[in-house]
C-alpha positions as CSV (number, residue, x, y, z in Angstrom):
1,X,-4.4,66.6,42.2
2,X,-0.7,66.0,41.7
3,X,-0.6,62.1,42.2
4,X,-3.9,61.9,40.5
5,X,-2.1,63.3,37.3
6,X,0.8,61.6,37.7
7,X,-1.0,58.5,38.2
8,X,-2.7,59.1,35.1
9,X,0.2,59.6,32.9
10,X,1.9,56.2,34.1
11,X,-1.3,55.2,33.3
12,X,-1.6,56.6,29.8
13,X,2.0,55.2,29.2
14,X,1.7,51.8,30.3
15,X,-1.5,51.8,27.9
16,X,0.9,53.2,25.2
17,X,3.6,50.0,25.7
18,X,1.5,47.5,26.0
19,X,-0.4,48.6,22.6
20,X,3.4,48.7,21.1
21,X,3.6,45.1,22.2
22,X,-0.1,44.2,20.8
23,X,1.4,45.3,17.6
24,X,4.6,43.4,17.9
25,X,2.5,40.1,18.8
26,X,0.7,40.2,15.3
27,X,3.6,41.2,13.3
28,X,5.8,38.6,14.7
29,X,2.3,36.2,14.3
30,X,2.6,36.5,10.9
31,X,6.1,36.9,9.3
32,X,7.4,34.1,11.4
33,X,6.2,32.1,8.4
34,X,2.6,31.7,10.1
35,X,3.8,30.7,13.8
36,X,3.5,27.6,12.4
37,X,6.7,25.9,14.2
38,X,6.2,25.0,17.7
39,X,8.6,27.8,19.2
40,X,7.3,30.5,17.2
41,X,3.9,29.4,18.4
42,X,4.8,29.2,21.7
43,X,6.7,32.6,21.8
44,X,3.8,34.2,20.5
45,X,1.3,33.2,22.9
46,X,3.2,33.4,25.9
47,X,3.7,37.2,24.3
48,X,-0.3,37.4,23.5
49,X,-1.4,36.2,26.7
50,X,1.1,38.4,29.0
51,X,-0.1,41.8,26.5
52,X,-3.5,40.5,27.6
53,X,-3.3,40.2,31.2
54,X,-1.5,44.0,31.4
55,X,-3.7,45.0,29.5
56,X,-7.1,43.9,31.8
57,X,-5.0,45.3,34.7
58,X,-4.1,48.8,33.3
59,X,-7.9,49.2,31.2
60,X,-10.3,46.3,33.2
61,X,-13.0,44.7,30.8
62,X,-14.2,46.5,27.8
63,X,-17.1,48.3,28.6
64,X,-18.6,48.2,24.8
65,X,-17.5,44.8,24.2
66,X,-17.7,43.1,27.1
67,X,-19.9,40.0,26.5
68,X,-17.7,38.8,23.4
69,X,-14.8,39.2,25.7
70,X,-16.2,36.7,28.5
71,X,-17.6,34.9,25.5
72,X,-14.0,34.1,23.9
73,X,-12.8,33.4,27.3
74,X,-15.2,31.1,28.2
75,X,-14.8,29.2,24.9
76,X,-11.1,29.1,25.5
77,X,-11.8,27.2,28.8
78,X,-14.1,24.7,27.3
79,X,-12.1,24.2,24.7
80,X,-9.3,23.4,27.6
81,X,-11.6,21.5,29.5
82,X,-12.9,19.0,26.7
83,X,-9.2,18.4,25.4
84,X,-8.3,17.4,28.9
85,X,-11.2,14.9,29.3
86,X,-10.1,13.5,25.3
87,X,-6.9,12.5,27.4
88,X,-8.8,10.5,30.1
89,X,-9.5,6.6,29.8
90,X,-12.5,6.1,27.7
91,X,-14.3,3.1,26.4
92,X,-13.2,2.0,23.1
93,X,-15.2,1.2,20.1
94,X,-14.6,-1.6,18.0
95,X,-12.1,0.0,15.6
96,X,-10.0,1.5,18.7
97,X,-9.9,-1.3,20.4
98,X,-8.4,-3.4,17.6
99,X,-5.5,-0.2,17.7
100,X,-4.7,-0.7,21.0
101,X,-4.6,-4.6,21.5
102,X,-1.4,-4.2,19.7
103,X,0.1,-1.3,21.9
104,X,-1.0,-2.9,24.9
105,X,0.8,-6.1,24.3
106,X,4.0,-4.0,24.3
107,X,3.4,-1.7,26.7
108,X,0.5,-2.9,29.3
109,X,0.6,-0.1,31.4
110,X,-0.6,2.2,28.6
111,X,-4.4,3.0,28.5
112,X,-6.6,3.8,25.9
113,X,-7.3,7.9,25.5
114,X,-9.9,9.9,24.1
115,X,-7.4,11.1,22.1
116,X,-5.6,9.4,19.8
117,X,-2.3,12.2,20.1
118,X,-2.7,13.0,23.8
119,X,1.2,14.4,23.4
120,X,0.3,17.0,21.4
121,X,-2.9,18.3,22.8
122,X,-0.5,21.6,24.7
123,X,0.0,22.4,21.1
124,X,-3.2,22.3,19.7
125,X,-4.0,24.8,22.3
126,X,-1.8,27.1,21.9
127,X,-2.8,27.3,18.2
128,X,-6.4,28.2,19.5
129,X,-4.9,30.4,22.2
130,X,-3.1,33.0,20.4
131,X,-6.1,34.4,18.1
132,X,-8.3,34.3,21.1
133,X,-5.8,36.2,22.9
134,X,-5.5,38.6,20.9
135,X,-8.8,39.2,20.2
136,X,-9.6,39.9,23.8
137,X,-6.7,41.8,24.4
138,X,-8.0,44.1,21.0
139,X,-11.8,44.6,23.1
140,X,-9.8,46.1,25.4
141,X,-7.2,48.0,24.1
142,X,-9.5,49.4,21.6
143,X,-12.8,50.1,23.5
144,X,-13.0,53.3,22.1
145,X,-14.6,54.3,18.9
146,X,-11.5,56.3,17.7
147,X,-9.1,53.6,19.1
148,X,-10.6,50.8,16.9
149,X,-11.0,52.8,13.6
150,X,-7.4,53.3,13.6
151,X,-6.8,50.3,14.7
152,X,-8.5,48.6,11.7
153,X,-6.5,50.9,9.5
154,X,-3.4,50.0,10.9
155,X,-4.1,46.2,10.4
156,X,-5.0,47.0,7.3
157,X,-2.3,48.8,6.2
158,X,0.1,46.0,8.1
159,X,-1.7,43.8,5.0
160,X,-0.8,46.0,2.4
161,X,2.8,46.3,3.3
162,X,3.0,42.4,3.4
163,X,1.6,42.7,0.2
164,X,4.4,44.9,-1.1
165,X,6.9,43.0,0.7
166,X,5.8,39.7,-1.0
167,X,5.3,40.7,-4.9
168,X,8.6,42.4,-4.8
169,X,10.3,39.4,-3.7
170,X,8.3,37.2,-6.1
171,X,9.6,39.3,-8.4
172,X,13.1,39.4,-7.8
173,X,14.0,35.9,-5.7
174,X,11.3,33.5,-6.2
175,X,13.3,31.1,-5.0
176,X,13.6,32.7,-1.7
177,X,10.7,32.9,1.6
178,X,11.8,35.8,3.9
179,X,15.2,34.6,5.0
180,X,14.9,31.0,4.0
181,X,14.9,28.8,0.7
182,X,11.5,28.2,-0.6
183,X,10.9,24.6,-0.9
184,X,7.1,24.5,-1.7
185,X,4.7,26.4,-4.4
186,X,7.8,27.5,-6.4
187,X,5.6,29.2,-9.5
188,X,2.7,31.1,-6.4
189,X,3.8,33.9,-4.1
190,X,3.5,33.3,-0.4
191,X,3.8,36.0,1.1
192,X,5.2,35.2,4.7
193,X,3.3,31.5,4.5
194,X,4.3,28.6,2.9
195,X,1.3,27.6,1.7
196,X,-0.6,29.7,-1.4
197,X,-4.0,29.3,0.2
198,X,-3.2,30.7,3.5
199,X,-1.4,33.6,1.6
200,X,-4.6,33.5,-0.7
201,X,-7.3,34.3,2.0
202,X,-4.6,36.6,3.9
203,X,-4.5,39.4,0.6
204,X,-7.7,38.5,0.2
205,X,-8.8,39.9,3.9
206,X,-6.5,42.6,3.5
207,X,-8.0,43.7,-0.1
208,X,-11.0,43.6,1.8
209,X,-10.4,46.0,4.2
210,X,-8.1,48.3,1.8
211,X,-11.1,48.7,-0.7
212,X,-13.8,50.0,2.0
213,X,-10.8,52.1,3.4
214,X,-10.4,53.9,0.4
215,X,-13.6,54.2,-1.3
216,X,-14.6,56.1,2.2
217,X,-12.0,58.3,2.1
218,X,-13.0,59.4,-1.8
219,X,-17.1,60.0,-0.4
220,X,-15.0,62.6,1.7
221,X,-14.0,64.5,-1.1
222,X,-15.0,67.2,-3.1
223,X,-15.2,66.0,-6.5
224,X,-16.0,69.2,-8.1
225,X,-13.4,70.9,-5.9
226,X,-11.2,68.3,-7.0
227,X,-12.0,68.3,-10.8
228,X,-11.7,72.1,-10.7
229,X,-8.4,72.1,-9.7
230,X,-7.3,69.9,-12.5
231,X,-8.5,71.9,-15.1
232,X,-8.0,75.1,-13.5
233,X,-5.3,74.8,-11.4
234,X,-5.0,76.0,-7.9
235,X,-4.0,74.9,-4.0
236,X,-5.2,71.3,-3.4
237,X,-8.3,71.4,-0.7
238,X,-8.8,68.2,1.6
239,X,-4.9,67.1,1.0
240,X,-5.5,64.3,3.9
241,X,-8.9,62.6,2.2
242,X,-7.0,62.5,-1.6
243,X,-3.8,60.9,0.6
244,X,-6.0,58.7,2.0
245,X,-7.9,57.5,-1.0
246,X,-4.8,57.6,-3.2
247,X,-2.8,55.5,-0.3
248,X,-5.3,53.0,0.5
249,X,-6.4,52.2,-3.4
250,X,-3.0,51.8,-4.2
251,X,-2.3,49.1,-1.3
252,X,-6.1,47.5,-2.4
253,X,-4.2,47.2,-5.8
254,X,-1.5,45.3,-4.6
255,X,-2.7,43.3,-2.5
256,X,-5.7,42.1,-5.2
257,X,-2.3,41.8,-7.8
258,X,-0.9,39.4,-4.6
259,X,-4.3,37.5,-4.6
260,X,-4.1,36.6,-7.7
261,X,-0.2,35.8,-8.1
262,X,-0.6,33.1,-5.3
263,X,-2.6,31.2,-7.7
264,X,-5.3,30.0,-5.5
265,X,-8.2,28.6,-6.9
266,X,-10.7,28.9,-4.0
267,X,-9.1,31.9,-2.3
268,X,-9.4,34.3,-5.2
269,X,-12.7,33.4,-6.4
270,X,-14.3,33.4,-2.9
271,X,-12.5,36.8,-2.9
272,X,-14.1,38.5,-6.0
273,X,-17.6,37.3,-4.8
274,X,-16.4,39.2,-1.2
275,X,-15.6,42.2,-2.8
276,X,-18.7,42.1,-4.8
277,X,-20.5,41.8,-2.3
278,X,-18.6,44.6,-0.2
279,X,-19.3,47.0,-2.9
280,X,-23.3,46.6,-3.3
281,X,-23.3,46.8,0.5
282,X,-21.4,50.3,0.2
283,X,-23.4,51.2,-2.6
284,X,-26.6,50.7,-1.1
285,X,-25.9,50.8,2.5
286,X,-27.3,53.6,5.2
287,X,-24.3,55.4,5.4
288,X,-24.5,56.3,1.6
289,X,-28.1,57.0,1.4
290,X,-29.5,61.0,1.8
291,X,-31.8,61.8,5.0
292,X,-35.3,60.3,4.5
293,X,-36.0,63.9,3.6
294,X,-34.0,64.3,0.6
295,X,-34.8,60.7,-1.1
296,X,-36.2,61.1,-4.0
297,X,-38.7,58.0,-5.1
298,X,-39.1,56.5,-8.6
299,X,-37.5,54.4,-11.2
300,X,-34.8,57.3,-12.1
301,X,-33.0,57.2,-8.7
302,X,-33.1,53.3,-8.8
303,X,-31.7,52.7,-12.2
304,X,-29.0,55.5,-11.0
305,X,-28.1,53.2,-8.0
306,X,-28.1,50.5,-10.1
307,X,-26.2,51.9,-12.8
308,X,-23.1,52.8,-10.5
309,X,-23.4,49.3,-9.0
310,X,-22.8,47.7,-12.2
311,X,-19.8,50.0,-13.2
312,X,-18.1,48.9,-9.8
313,X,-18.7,45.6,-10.3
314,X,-17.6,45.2,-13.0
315,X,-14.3,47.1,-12.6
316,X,-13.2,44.0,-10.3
317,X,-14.9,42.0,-13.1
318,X,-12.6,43.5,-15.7
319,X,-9.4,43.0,-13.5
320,X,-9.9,39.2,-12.7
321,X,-10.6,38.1,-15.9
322,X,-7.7,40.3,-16.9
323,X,-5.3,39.1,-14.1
324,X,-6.9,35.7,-13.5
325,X,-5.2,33.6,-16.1
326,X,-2.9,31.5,-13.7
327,X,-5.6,30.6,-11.9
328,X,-8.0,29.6,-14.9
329,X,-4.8,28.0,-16.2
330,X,-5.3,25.6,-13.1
331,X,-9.0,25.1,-13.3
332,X,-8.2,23.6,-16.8
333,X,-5.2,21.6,-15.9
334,X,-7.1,19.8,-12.7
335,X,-10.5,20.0,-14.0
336,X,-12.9,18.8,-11.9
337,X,-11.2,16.4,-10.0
338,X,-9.6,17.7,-6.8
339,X,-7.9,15.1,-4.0
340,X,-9.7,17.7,-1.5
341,X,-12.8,16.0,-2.2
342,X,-12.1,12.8,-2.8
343,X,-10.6,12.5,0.6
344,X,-14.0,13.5,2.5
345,X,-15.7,10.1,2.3
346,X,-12.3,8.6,4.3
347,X,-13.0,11.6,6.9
348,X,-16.5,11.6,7.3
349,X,-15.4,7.4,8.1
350,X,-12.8,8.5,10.6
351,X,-15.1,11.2,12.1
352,X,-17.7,8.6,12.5
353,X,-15.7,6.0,14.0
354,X,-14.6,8.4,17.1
355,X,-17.8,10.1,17.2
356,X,-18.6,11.7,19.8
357,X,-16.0,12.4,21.9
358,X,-13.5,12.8,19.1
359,X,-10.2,12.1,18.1
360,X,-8.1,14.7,20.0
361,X,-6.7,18.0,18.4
362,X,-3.4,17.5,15.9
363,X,-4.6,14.0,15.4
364,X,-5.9,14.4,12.0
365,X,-2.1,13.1,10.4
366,X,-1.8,10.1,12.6
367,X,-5.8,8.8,12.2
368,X,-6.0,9.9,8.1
369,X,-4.1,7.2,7.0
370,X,-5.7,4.5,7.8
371,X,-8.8,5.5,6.1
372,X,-6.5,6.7,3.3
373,X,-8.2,5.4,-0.3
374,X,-6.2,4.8,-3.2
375,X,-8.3,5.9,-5.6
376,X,-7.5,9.8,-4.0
377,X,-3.9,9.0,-5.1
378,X,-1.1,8.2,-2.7
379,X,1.2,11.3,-3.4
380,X,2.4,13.7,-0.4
381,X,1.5,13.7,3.1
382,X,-1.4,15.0,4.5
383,X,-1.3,17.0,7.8
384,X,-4.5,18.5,7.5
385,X,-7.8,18.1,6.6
386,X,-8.3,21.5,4.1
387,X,-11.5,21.2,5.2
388,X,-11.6,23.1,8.8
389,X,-15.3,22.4,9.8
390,X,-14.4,18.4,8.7
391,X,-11.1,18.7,11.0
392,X,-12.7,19.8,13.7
393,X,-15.7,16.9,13.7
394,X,-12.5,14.4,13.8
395,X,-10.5,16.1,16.4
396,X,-13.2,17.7,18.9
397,X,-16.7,15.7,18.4
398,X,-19.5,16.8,19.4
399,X,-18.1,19.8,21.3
400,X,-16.8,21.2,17.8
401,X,-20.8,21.9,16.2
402,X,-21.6,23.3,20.0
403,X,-19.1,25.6,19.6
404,X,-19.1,26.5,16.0
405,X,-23.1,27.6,16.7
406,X,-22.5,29.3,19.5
407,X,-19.2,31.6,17.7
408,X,-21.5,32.0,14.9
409,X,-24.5,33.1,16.9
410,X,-22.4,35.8,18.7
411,X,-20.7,36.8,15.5
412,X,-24.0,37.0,13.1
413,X,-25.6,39.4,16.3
414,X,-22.2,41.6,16.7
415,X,-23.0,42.2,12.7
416,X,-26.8,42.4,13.2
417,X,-26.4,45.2,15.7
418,X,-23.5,46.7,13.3
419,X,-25.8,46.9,10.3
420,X,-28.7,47.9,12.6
421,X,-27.1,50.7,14.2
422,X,-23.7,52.0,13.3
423,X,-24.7,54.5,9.9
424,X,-21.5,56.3,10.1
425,X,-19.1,53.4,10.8
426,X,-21.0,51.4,7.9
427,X,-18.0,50.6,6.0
428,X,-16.3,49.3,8.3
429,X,-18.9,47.0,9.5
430,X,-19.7,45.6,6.0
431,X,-15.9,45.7,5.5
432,X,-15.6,42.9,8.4
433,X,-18.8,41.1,7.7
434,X,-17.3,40.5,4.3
435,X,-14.2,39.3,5.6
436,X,-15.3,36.8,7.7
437,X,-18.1,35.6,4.8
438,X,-14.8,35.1,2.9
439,X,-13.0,33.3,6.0
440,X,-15.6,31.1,6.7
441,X,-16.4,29.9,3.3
442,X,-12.7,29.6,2.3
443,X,-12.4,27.3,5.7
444,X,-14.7,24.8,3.6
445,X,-11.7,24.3,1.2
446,X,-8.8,25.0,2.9
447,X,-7.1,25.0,6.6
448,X,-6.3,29.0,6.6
449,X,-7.8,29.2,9.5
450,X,-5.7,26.6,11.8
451,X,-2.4,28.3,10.9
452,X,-1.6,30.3,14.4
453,X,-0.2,33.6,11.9
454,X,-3.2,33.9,10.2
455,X,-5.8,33.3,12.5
456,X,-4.3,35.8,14.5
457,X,-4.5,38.7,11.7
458,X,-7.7,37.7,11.4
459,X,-8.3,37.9,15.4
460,X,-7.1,41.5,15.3
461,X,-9.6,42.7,12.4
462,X,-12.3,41.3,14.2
463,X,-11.9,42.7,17.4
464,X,-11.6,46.3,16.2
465,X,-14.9,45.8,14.1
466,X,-16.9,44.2,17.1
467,X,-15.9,47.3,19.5
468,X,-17.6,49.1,16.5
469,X,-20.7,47.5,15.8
470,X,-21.6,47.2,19.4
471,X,-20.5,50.8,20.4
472,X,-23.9,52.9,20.5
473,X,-24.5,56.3,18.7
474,X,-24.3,59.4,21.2
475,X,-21.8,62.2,22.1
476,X,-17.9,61.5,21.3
477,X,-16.5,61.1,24.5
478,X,-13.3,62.9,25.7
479,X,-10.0,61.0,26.2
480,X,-7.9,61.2,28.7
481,X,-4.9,62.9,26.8
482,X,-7.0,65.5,26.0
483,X,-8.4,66.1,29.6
484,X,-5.9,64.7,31.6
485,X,-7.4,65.6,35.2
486,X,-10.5,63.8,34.1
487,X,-9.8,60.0,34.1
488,X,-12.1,57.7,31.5
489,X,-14.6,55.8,32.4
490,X,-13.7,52.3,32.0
491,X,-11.1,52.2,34.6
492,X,-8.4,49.4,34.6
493,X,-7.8,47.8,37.9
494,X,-4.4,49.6,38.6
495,X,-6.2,52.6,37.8
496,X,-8.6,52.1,40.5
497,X,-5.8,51.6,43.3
498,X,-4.2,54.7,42.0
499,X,-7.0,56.8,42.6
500,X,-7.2,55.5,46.4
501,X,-3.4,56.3,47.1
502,X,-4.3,59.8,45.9
């Protein structure tokens, strides 16, 4: 028994550091200004994928989540795969053959690639590395009910406190990014990006989150109790559920007030429609609704519902129309006209012209301008696409709708089984489905999701959420540090070999 439970408690600590360096993985992710440069992005995936592999060998695949897990992995080798080939020889159409006629004569040795930036291709996977990496190694770390919940509140709170952290220093050195001068989006806080859209659907996520927090921490309490006590007077009752509610409304009302300070256009309308739609998901979702028993039929108890779904609509209503006037400000001085969309004839043209195999990943800046139009204005340099689903037709081909269907397919079922099945864990659930609603359709007008920092946070609220849509109702299962001579059951690989020395 001795080396079982001393096998056990190496065991329980190595789980313990290897979470600590999960956390330091996305905090370093995003206040390194995104990961954006190529050392922090390569720091922070050699860091994600080494807290991944310790963590397979000390825990083994997650038993609830283990088909997203061989899922991600799997994409993350096709993705490899397919960028490898982009850097082979291919035949060159008509329009890349007329590019390379001139490199050739220079250079005659050099033959024409797939991919147009073969150089870079190491990079662009990293950038897809990282997030997956970190959300496998959060199906395994948090394969437990009680590990994901509080690891969703963690993250959560991680967004709040980036929230802080950012409207004070908008406040008192606008000028100033972290450590560094800001050079970019001067009048918009940042937060730890440089640009206002990332920062936009970053406090966006995070409000998300923050508002399903705390509205399920107020069903916990006792308003009567509560409202007796301030007229009467008395001891407080339930003093953790009224921290809780108090703490996570107050972050949720920061980070909206950072949402709308960054002064994006499509981040913070995209994320009053998410809240909206967060909030009639809470107000008329399972977890809220009395046993079949106790429902009582007719028009009174529907116009009720409906009645208290109004009121909390409208109370984000009320504060972005209140706190929205920056953003309106730049509806009216753009109008309609946006270079965003102007620019996705020239794409579509460059897309089709290296259709299907694609133009290689991080070659959107070297293949836009030639297809460049003038009448979408010839000021700044673009980079990216702000269009991710556009980006990724360029650079990846036909692999990219492949593997955008398939992601989608495995996300929309993780959610379907979520909603089908997890009553008590509901919030949470339509707390991540709204998320990623306002991910996705933010993607359509913006590049949030190809900076490293960002898709990582949003890596780590997703893997928490899928461990609890896919876990199934039934007993609450013991840990280990409460039982410590009975091991869990999804054994790690070390775990296994310490069992047989015993």
């Amino acid at each position: 028994m001795e080396p079982a439970r001393a096998d056990n408690g190496l065991l329980r600590f190595s789980r313990q550091a290897v979470t600590l360096g999960y956390w330091c993985v996305l905090v370093f992710a995003v206040m390194s200004y995104g990961a954006n440069t190529a050392l922090s992005l390569s720091l922070a995936s050699a860091l994600a994928c080494m807290v991944l592999i310790l963590a397979f060998l000390t825990q083994g695949e997650p038993s609830t989540g283990r088909k997203p897990f061989w899922f991600a992995l799997g994409l993350l080798l096709a993705l490899s795969v397919w960028s490898w080939v982009q850097t082979l020889p291919w035949p060159a159409s008509p329009v890349e053959e007329g590019l390379w006629q001139p490199v050739q004569t220079l250079a005659p040795e050099a033959q024409a690639s797939g991919s147009v930036s073969s150089g870079d291709t190491m990079l662009g996977l990293l950038k897809a590395a990282l997030p997956i990496s970190v959300f496998m190694a959060s199906l395994v770390l948090f394969d437990r009910e009680e590990r994901a919940v509080r690891a969703f509140k963690v993250v959560a709170t991680l967004g709040g406190v980036v929230a802080i952290i950012g409207v004070l220093q908008f406040a008192m050195t606008p000028d100033v990014l972290l450590l560094q001068p800001k050079l970019f989006y001067r009048d918009s806080l940042t937060g730890p990006f440089v640009n206002r859209n990332t920062a936009g659907t970053f406090f966006g996520v995070a409000s998300i989150m923050l508002l399903a927090l705390a509205v399920h921490a107020a069903t916990k309490i006792d308003r009567y109790r509560l409202l007796s006590l301030l007229n009467v007077g008395g001891r407080l009752e339930q003093p953790k559920e009224v921290a809780a509610a108090g703490a996570f409304g107050g972050l949720f009302l920061v980070a909206l007030a950072a949402e709308f300070l960054t002064n994006s256009r499509a981040a913070t309308v995209i994320t009053f429609v998410s809240l909206v739609c967060l909030i009639l998901l809470l107000t008329f979702g399972a977890r809220y609704r009395p046993p079949r028993r106790r429902r009582r039929a007719g028009w009174k108890r529907t116009a009720r519902r409906l009645g208290i779904a109004a009121v909390l609509v409208w109370i984000p209503l009320l504060v972005f129309s209140v706190l929205s006037s920056r953003v309106q400000q730049r509806f009216e001085e753009s109008g309609a006209f946006d270079p965003r969309f102007c620019a996705v004839h020239a794409i579509w043209s460059a897309t089709a012209d290296h259709w299907p195999k694609g133009a290689g990943l991080t070659s959107f800046q070297e293949v836009y301008p030639a297809y460049r139009e003038p009448a979408c204005g010839v000021h700044g340099i673009w980079d990216k696409a702000h269009n991710f689903y556009l980006e990724g037709l360029l650079a990846l081909g036909i692999f990219f709708p492949i593997a955008l269907i398939a992601s989608a397919g495995v996300i929309g079922r993780i959610f379907w089984k979520g909603f089908a099945g997890r009553k008590s864990r509901s919030y949470l659930v339509a707390a991540g489905f709204c998320a990623t609603l306002l991910v996705a359709a933010h993607a359509a007008f913006d590049f949030s999701l190809q900076i490293p920092g960002f898709a990582t946070f949003f890596a780590a609220v997703l893997g928490p959420v899928t461990t609890i849509c896919l876990k199934k109702n039934g007993p609450v299962q013991t840990s280990a540090s409460e039982n410590p001579l009975r091991l869990p059951s999804d054994t790690g690989i070390l775990e296994n070999e310490g069992l047989r020395g015993a």
